[in-house]
C-alpha positions, 0 to 999 in steps of 0.5 A: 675544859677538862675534868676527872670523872670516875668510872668503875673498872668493869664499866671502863673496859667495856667502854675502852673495848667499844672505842677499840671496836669503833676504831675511836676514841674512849674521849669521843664516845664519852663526849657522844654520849653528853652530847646525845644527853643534853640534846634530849633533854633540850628536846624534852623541855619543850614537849607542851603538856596538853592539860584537861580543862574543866568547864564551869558556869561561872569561868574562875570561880571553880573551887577543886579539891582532890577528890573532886579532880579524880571525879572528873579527870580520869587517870590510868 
């Protein structure tokens, strides 16, 4: 697939001097960095969120509002 992306000039030579660097290519460096960005994400989306659990005397009749939640769950 190809497509055209703008990249300011200043951001382009710095780029273009580490491919030289690199002894690559300014493609491959660019294809690097997508793929490093979708893999994060991908390892990203599957973090489980450990939530706090609020015990009750009667299980699904617990009614919370806002302040009762900074009541009971500290936050930093």
């Amino acid at each position: 697939m190809r497509t055209t992306v703008d990249i300011p000039d200043q951001l382009y030579r710095k780029l273009k001097s580490k491919a030289a660097k690199e002894g690559t290519t300014v493609k491959e460096i660019i294809l690097r960095g997508v793929e490093i960005e979708l893999h994060s994400q991908t390892r990203q989306a599957k973090k489980k969120i450990k939530l706090p659990l609020l015990e009750s005397k009667e299980p699904g009749t617990l009614h919370l509002d806002n302040d009762r939640i900074f009541e009971v769950i500290s936050f930093p």
